[in-house]
N, C-alpha and C positions, 0 to 999 in steps of 0.2 A: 459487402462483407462486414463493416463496419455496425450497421443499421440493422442486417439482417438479423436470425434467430439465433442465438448463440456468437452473434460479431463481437467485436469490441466494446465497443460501445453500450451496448444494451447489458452487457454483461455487469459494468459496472457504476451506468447510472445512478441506483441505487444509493449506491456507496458515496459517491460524489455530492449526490444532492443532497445527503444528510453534512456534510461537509460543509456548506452554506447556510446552514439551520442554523440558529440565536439558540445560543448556550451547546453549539458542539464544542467539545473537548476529547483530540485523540485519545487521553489514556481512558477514557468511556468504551470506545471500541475493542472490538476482539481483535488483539492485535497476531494470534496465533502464528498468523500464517507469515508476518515478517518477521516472527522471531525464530519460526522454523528452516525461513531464507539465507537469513541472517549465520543462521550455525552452518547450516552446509555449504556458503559462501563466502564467508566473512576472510578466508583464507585469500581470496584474491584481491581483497581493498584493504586499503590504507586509509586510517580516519585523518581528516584535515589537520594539518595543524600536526601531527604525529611520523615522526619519521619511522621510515620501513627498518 
């Protein structure tokens, strides 16, 4: 499941391996999709350090 076509894994290789590439830097990436996470979630976390 993991390995397979559409698993975990394979899904986000990709993504990971550029992650250990010389000279990555997140704000590089498309960050879209945590910031999309981020709005329709955010109501359930508490940032460190921040009282509720």
């Amino acid at each position: 499941m993991l390995f397979a076509r559409g698993g975990l894994l394979r899904s986000i290789y990709r993504l990971w391996k550029r992650y250990f590439e010389p000279g990555f830097h997140p704000s590089q990436q498309d960050g879209s999709a945590a910031e999309r996470w981020l709005r329709e979630n955010g109501a359930a976390y508490t940032e460190v350090g921040r009282t509720a």
